[in-house]
C-alpha positions as CSV (number, residue, x, y, z in Angstrom):
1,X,-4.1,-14.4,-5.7
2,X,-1.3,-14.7,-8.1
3,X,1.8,-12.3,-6.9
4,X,3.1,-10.6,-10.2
5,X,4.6,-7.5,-10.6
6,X,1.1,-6.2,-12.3
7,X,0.4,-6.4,-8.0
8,X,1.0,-3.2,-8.0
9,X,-1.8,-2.0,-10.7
10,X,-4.4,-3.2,-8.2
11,X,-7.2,-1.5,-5.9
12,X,-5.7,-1.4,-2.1
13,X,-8.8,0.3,-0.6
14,X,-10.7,-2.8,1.4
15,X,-7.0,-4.6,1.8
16,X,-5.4,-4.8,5.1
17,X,-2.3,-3.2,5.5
18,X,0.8,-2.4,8.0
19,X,3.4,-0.2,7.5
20,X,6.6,-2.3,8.4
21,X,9.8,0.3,8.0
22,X,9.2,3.6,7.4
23,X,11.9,6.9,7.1
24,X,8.8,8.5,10.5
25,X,9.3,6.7,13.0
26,X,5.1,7.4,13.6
27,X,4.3,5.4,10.8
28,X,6.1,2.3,11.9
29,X,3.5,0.0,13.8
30,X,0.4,1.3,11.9
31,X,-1.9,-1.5,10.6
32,X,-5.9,-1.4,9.6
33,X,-8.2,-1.3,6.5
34,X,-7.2,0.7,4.0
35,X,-10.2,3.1,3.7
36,X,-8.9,5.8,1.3
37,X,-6.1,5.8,-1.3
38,X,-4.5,9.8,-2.8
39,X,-1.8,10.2,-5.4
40,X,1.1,10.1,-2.4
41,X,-1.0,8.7,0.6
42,X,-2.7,5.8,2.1
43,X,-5.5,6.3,4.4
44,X,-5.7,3.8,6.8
45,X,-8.2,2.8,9.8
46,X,-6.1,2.4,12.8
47,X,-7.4,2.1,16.1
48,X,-10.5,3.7,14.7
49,X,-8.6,6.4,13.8
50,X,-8.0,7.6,10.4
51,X,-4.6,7.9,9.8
52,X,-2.4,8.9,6.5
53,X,0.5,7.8,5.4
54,X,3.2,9.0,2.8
55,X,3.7,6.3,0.2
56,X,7.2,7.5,-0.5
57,X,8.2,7.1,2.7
58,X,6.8,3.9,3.9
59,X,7.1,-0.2,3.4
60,X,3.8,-2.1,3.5
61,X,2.8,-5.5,3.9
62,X,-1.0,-5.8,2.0
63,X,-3.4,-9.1,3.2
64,X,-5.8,-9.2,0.5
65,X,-9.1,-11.1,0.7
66,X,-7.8,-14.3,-0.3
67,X,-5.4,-14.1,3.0
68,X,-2.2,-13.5,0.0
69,X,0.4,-11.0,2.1
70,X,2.6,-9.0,-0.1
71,X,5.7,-6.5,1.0
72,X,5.7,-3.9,-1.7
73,X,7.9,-0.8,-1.4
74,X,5.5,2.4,-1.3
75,X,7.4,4.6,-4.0
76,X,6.1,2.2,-6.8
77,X,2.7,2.8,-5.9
78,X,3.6,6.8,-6.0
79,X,0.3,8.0,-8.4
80,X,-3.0,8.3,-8.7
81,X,-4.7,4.8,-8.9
82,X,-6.3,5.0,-12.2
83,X,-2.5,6.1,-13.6
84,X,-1.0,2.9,-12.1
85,X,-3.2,0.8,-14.2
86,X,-0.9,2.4,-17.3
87,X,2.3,2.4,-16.0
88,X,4.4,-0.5,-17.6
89,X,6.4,-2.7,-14.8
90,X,10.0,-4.1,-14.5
91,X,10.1,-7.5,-13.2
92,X,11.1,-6.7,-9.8
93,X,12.5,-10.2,-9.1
């Protein structure tokens, strides 16, 4: 997979994730599928738990299918998905 900044347009539910730093302490440490994806949370399967997770508040590393692993900060994925797919992107490096 080719990392762009149109990364962030893409479907998460299916990719791994793990929440790296995070303003709640909880969140820090969580890793599994991502099984369910809201306007401002991830749901993730960890521990075979279901657990959310504030976007705003959180930093996630994403291993997609093709073992790519990507750090994106959660407050540009703040939205529903389908309203991602619209929003125009800054190069972000």
């Amino acid at each position: 997979m080719k990392v762009t900044p149109d990364i962030i347009r893409g479907e998460f539910i299916g990719a791994e994730g793990k929440i790296t730093k995070s303003r709640h302490a909880d969140y820090a440490g969580i890793s599994g599928e991502v099984i369910n994806e809201t306007k401002n949370t991830f749901t993730i399967l960890h521990a075979g738990k279901a657990k959310s997770v504030i976007k705003d508040s959180a930093v996630f590393h994403f291993k997609f299918s093709d073992g790519t692993i990507v750090e994106i900060d959660g407050k540009l994925l703040v939205g529903r998905p389908e309203d991602r797919l619209k929003k125009s992107v800054k190069r972000l490096w």
